[in-house]
NULUM-345831 format. One record per residue: residue number from 1; residue in one letter; z, y, x of N, C-alpha, C in turn. Coordinates in pm, whole numbers, plus 32768, in hexadecimal, padded with zeros to 4 digits. Atoms other than C-alpha are relative to their C-alpha. Layout:
BEGIN
+-----+---+------+------+------+------+------+------+------+------+------+
:   k : r :  n_z :  n_y :  n_x : ca_z : ca_y : ca_x :  c_z :  c_y :  c_x :
+-----+---+------+------+------+------+------+------+------+------+------+
: NUM : a :    Z :    Y :    X :    Z :    Y :    X :    Z :    Y :    X :
...
+-----+---+------+------+------+------+------+------+------+------+------+
This chain:
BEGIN
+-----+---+------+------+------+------+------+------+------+------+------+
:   k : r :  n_z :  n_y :  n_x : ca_z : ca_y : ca_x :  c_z :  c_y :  c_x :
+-----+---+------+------+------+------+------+------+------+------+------+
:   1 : x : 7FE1 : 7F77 : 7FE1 : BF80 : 541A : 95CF : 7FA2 : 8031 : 806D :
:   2 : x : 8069 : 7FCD : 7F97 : BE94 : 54EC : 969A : 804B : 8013 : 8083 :
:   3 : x : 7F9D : 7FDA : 7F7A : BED9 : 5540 : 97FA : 8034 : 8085 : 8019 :
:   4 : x : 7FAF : 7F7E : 7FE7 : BFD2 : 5663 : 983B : 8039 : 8019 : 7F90 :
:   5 : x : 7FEC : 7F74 : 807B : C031 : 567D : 96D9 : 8085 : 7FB9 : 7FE9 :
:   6 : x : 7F8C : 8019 : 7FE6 : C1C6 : 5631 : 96B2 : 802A : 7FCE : 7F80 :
:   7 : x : 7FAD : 8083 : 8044 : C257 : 54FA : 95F9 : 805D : 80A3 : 7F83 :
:   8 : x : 7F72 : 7FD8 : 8072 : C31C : 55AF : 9481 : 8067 : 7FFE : 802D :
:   9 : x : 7F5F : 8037 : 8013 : C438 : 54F2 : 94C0 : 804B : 8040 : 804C :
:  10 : x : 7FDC : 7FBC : 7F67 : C457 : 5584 : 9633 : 8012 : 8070 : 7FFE :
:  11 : x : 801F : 7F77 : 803F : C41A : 56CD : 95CA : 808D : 8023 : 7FC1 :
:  12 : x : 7F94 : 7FE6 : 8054 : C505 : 56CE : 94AA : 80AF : 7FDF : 805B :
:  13 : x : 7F71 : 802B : 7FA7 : C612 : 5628 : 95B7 : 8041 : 8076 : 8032 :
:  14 : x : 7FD8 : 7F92 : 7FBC : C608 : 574A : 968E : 801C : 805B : 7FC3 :
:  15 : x : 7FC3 : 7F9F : 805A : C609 : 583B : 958F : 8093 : 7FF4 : 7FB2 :
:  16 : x : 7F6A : 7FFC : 8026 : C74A : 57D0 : 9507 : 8089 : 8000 : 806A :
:  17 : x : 7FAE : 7FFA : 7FA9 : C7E9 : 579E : 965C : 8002 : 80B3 : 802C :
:  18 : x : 8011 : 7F78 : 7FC3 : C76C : 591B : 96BB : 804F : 805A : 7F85 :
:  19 : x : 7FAD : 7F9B : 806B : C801 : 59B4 : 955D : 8098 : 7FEF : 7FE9 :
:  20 : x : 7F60 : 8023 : 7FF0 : C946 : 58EE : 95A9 : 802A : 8033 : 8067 :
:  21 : x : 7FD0 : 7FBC : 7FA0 : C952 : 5986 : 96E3 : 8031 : 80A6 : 7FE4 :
:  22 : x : 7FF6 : 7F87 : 8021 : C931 : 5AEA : 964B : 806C : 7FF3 : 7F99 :
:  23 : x : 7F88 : 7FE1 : 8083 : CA1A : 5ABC : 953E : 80A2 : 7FBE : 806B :
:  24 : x : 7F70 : 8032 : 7FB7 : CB40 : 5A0A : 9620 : 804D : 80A2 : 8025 :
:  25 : x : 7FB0 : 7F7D : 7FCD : CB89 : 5B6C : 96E2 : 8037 : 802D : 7FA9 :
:  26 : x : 7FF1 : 7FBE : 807E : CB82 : 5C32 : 95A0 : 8079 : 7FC0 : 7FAA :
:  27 : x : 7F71 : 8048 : 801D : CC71 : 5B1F : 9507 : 8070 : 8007 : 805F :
:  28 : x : 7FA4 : 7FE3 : 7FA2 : CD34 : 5B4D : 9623 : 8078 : 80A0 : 8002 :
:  29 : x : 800A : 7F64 : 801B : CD31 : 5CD4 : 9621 : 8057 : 8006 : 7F76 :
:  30 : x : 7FF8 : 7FF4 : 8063 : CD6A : 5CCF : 94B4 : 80A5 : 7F8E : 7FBB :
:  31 : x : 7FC0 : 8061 : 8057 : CE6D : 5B86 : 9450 : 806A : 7FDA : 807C :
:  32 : x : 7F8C : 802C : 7FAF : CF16 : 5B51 : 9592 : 800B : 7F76 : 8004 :
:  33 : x : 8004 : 809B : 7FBB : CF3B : 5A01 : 9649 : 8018 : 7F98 : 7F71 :
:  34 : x : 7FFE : 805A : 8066 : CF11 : 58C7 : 9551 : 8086 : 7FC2 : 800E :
:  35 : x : 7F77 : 807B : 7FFC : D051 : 57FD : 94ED : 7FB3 : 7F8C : 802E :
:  36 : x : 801F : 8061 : 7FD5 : D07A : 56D8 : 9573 : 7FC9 : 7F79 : 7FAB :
:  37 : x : 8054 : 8045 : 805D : CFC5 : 55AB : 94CF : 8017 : 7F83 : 8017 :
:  38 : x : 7FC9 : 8059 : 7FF2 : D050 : 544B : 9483 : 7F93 : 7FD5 : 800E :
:  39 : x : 8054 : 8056 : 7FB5 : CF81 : 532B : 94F4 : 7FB3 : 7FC9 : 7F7D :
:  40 : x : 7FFB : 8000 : 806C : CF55 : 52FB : 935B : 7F51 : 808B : 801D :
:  41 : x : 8067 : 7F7B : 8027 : CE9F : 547D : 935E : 7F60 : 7FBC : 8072 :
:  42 : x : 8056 : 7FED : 7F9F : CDF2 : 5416 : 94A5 : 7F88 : 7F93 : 7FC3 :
:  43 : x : 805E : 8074 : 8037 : CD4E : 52D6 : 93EF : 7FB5 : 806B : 7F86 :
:  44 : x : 8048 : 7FCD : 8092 : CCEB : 53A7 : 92BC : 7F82 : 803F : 806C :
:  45 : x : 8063 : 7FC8 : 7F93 : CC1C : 546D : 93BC : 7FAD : 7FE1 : 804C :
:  46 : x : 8037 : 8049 : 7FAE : CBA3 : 5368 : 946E : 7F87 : 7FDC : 7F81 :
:  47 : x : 804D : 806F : 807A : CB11 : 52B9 : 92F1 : 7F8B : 809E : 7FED :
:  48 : x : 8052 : 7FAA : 8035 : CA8C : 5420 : 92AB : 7F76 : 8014 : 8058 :
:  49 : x : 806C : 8008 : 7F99 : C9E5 : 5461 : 93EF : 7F91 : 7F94 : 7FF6 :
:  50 : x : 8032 : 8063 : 7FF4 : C959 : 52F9 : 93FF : 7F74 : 7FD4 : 7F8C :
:  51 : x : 8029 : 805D : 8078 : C8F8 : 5284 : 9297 : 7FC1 : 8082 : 7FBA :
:  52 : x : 8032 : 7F95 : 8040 : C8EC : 53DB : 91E0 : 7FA1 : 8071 : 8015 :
:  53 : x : 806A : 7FF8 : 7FC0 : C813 : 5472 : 92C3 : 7F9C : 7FF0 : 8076 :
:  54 : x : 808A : 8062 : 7FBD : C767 : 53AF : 93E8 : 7FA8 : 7FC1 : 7FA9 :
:  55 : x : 8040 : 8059 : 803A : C709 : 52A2 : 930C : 7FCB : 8059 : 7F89 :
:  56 : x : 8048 : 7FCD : 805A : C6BC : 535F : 91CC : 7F91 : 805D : 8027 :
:  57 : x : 8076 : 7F81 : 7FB5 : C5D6 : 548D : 92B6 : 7FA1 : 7F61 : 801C :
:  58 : x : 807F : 8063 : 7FCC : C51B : 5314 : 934A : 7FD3 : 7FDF : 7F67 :
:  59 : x : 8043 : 7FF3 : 808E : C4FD : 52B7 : 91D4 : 7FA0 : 8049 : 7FCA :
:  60 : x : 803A : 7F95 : 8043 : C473 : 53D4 : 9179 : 7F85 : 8022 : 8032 :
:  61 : x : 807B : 7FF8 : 7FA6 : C37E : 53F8 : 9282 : 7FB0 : 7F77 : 800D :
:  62 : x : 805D : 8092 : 7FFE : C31D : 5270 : 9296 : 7FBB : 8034 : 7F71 :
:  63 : x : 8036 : 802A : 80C9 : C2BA : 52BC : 90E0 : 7FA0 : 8088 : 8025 :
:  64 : x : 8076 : 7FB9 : 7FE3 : C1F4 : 53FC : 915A : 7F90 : 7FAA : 8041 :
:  65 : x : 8083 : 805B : 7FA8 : C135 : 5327 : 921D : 7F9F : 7FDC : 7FCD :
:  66 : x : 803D : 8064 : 8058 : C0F5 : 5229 : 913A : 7F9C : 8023 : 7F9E :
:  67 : x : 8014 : 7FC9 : 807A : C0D9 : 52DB : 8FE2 : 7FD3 : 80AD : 8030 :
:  68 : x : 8044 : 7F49 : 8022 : C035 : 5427 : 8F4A : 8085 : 806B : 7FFF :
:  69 : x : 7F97 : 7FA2 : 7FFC : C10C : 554A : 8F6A : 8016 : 802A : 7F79 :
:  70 : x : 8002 : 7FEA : 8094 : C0F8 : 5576 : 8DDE : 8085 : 7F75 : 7FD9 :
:  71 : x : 7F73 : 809C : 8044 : C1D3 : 53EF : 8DBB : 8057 : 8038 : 8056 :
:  72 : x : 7F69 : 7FF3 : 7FB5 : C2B8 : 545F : 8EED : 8048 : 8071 : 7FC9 :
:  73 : x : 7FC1 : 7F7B : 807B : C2EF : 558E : 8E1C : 8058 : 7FC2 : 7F81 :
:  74 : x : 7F9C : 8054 : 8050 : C353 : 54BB : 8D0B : 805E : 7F95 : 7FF2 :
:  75 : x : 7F9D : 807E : 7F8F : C41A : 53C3 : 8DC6 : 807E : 8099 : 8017 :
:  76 : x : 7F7D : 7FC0 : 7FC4 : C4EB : 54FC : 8E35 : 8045 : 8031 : 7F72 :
:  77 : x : 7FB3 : 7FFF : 805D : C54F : 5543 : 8CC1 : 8057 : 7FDC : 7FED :
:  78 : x : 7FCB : 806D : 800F : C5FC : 540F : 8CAA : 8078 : 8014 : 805A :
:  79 : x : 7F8E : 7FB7 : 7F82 : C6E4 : 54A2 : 8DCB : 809A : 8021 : 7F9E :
:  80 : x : 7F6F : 7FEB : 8049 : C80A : 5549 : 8C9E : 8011 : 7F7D : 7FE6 :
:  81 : x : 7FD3 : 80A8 : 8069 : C7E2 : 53ED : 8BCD : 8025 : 7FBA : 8043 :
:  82 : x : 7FF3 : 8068 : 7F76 : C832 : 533D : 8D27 : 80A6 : 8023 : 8002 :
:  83 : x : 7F62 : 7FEB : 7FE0 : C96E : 540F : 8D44 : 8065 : 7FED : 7F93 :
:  84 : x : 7F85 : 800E : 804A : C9EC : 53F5 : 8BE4 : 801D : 7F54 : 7FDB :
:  85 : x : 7FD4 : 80D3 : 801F : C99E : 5266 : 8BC2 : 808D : 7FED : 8083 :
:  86 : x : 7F67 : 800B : 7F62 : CA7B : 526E : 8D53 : 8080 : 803C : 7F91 :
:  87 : x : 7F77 : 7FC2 : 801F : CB6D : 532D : 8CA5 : 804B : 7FB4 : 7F92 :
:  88 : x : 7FB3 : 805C : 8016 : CB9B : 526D : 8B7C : 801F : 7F46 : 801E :
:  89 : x : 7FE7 : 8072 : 7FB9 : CB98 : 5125 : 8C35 : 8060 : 8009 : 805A :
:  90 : x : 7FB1 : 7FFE : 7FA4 : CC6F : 5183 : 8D6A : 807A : 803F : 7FD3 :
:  91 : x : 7F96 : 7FA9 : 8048 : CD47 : 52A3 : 8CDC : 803B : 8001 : 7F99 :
:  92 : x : 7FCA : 8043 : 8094 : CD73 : 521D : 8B86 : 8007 : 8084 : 7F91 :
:  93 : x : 805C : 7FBB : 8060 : CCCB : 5350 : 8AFD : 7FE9 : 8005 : 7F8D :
:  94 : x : 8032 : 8024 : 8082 : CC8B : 5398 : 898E : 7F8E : 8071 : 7FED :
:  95 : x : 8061 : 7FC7 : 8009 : CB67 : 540F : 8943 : 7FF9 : 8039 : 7F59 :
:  96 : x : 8010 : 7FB2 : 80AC : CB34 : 5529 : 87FB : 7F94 : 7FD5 : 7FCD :
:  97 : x : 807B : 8007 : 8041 : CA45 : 553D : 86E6 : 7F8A : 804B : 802E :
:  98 : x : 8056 : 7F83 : 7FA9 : C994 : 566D : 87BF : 7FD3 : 7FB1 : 8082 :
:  99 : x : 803F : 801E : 7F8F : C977 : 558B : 88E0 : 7FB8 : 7F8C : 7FDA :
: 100 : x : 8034 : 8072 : 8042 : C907 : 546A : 8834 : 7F53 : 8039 : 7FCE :
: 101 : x : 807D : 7FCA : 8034 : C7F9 : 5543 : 877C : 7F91 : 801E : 80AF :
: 102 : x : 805A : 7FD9 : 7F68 : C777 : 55B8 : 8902 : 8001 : 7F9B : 8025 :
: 103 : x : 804E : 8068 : 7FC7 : C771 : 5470 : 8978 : 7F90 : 7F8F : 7FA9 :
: 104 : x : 808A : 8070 : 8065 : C69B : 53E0 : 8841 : 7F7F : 8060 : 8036 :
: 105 : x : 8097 : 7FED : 7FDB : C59E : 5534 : 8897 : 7FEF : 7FE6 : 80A4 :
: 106 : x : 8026 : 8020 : 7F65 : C5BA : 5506 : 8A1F : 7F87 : 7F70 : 8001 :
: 107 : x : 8040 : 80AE : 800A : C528 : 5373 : 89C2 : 7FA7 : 8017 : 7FB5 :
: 108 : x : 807F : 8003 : 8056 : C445 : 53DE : 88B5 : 7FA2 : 8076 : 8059 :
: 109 : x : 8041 : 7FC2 : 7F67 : C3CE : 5515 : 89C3 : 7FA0 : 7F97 : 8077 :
: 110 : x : 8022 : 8057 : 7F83 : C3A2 : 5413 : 8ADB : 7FA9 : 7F96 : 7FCA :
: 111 : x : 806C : 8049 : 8045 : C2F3 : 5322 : 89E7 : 7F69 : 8022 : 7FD5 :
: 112 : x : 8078 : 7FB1 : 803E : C1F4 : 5417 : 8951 : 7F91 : 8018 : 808D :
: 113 : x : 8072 : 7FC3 : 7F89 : C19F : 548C : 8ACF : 7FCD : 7F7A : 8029 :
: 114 : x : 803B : 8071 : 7FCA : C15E : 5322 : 8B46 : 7F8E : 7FD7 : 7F9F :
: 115 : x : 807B : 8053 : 801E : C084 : 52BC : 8A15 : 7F88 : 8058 : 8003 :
: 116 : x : 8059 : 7FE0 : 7FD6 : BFD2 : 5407 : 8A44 : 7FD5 : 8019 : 8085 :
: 117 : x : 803B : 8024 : 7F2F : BF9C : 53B5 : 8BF6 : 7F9E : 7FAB : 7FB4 :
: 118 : x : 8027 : 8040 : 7FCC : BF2C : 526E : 8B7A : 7F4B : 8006 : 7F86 :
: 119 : x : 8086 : 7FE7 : 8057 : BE1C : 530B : 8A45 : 7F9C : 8060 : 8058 :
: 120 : x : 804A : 7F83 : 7FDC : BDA0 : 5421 : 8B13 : 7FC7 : 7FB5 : 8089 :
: 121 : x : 803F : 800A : 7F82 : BC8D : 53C9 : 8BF2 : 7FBD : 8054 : 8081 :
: 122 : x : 8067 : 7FBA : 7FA3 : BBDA : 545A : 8D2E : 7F61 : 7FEF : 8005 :
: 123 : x : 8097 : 801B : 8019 : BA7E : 546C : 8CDD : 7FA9 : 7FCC : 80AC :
: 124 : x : 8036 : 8060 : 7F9E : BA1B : 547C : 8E3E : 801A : 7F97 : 804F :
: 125 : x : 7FF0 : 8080 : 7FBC : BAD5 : 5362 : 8EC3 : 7FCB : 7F83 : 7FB3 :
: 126 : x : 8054 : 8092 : 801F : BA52 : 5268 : 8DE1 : 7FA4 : 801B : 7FEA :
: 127 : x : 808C : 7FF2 : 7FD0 : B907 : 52F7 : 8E09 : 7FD9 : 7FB5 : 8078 :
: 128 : x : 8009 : 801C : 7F82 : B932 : 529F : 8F5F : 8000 : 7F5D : 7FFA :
: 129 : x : 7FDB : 807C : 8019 : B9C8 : 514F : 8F0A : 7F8D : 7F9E : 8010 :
: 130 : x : 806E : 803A : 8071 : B8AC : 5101 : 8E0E : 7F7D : 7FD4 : 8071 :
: 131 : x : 80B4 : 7FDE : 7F8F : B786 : 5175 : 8F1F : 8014 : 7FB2 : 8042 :
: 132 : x : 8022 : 8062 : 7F6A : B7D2 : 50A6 : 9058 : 8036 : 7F67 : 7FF3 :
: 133 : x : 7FC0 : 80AE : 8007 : B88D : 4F6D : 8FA2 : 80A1 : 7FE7 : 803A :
: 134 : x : 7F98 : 8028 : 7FBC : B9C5 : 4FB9 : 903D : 8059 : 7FBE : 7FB1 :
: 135 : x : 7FA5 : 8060 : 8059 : BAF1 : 4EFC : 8FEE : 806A : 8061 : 7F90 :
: 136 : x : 7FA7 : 7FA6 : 803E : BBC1 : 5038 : 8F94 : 7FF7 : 806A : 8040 :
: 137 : x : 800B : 7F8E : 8004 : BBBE : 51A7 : 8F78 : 8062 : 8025 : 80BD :
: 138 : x : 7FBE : 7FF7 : 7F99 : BCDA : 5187 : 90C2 : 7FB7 : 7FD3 : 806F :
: 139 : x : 8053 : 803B : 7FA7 : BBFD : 5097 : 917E : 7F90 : 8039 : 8007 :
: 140 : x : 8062 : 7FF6 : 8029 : BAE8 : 512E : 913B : 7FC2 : 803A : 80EE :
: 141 : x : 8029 : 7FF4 : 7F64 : BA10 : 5172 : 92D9 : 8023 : 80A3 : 7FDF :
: 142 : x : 800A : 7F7C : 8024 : BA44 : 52E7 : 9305 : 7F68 : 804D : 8014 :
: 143 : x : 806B : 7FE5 : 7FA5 : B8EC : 5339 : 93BA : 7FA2 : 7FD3 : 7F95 :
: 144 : x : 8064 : 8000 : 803B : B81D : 52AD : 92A6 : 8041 : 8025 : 7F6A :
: 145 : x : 7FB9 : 7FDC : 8078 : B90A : 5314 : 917D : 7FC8 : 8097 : 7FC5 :
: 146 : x : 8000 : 7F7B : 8027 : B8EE : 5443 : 90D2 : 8068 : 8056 : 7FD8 :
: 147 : x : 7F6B : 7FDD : 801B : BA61 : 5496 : 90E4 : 7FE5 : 8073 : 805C :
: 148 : x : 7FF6 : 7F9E : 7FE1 : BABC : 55E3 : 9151 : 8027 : 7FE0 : 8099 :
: 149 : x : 7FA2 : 8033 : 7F6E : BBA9 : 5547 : 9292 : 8007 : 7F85 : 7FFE :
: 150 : x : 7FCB : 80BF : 7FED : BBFF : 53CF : 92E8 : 806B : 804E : 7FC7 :
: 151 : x : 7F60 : 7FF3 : 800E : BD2B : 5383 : 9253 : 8069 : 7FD2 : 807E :
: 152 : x : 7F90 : 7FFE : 7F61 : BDC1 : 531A : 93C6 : 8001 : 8063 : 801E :
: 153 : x : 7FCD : 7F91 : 7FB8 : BD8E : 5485 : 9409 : 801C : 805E : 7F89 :
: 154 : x : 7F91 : 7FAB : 805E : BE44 : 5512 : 92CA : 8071 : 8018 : 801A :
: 155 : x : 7F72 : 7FF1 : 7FE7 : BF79 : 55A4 : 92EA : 803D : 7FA8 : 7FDD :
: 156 : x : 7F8C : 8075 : 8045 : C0C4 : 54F3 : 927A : 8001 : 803A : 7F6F :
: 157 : x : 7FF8 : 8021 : 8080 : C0AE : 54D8 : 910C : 7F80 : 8012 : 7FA8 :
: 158 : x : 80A3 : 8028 : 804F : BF30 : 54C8 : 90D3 : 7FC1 : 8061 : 7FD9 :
: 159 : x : 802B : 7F7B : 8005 : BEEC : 5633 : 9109 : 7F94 : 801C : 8076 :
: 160 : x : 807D : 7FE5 : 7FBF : BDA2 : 5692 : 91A2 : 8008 : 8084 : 8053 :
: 161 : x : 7FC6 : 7F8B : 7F90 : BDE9 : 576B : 92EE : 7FB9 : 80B1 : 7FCA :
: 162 : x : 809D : 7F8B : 803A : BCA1 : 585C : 9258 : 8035 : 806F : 7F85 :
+-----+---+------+------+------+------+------+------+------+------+------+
């Protein structure tokens, strides 16, 4: 990360603590003091906060990192098919012929985009590759490359600041 320029994750933190702040009054204003909340509700809240979104926002931002913003795109498809497999596994869920049909195109969707990531090349990165011997289009030196940016100074998900 360059210097001065502010961590996703950190970012996205504050922004959800600052829009929870604005919405509390307004819920307030509007719904009147919350019932009280068994120690049951308070755990659900705790799993949501924790698991459903700390950890899934670091997920999400560790796979920008990593990966092209085109696969983390198709990684986030997979997000309904996540909730109706949870659902019928935990909830004991039945799933229709209508949802059945959307989760065969969601998988044949998410299939088609991965085998066209892994057909579609970048001409100039394995130009670059090719020219100096590097080991890989990622490794490749930036200073004698012919890449537009290093990829250490790409954004998060392999987007070129330019």
């Amino acid at each position: 990360m360059r210097p001065g320029a502010v961590d996703p994750l950190s970012l996205t933190a504050w922004q959800l603590l600052g829009g929870g702040l604005v919405v509390v009054p307004v819920a307030l204003a509007v719904e009147g003091a919350p019932p009280r909340l068994t120690t049951g509700e308070i755990a659900g809240f705790g799993v949501l906060t924790l698991v459903a979104t700390a950890l899934a926002y670091a997920v999400w931002f560790g796979g920008l990192r990593r990966l092209d913003a085109g696969t983390v795109g198709l990684i986030g498809l997979l997000n309904p098919l996540t909730g109706a497999v949870l659902g019928t596994m935990v909830a004991g869920e039945r799933l229709g012929p209508l949802q059945v049909v959307g989760v065969v195109l969601v998988l044949a969707g998410v299939g088609l985009g991965v085998a066209a990531a892994r057909t579609t090349s970048r001409p100039d990165t394995r130009a670059a590759s090719a020219q100096h011997g590097g080991p890989s289009p990622r490794m490749a030196t930036c200073p004698s490359s012919s890449l537009r940016t290093c990829p250490s100074e790409r954004s998060p998900g392999g987007l070129s600041p330019t």
